[in-house]
N, C-alpha and C positions, 0 to 999 in steps of 0.2 A: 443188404437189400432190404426192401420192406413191401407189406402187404400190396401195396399198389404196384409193384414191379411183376406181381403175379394177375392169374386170370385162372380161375375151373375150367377143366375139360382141355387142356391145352398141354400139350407136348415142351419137356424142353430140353436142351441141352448146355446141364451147368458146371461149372467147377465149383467144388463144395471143399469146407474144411474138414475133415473128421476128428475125431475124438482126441485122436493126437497131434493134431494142429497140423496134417498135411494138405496139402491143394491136390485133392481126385478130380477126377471126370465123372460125370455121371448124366442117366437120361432118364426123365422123372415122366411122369404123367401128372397132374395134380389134381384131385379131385374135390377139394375143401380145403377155403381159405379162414383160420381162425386168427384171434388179434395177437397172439404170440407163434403162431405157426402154422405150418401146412400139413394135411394129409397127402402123399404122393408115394405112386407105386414106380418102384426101378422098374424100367422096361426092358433093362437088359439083363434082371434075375428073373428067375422063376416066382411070380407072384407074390412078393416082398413089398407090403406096406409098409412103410416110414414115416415114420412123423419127426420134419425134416423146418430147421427155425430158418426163419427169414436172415437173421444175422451168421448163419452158417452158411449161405451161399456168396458166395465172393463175385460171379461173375455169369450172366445169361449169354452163353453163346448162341445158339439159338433158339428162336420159337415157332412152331408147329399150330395153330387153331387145330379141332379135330371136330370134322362134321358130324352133325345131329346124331345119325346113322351110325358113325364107327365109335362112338363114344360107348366104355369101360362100363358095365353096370356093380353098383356094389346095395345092398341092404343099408338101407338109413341107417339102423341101430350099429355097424360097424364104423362107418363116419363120424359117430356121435361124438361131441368134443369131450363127454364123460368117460368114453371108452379111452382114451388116448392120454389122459392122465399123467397114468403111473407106466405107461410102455413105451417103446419106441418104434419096435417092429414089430409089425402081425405077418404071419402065412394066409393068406388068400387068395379065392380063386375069381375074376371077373372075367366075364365076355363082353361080346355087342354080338348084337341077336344080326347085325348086316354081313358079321365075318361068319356064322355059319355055326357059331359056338353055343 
């Protein structure tokens, strides 16, 4: 896949390779598109950021937009393409002020 195949603020559901070359499921959030990769939170862990490459997703099953309102808040300096470097997953916490959090 590549950067245009993606969109910020948008739900998905992809099959991705892992580190051992298997084909998982998974369901991202994405919150930042950079030119070698994406920041994206698993929505099906407990607040697991990822920094997950375009060439590691094999297949978009589907896509979600997510209104103005229900959309993920995180601190810019977390997002920052310097923070994401040397890591791959962060623990953090975001809300949307619409869901009550």
């Amino acid at each position: 896949m590549e950067k245009t195949d993606f969109e910020p603020d948008t739900r998905y559901s992809i099959t991705w390779r892992d580190e051992n070359g298997r084909l998982r499921p998974m369901n991202i959030y994405v919150y930042r598109l950079y030119d070698d990769f994406m920041v994206t939170r698993m929505t099906d862990k407990e607040g697991v950021l990822r920094r997950l490459g375009y060439g590691d997703v094999v297949k978009i099953v589907k896509t979600i937009p997510v209104r103005q309102e229900d959309r993920f808040f995180l601190p810019e300096a977390t997002l920052a393409e310097a923070n994401w470097k040397d890591r791959s997953m962060m623990q953090s916490y975001a809300s949307s002020p619409h869901m009550g959090k």
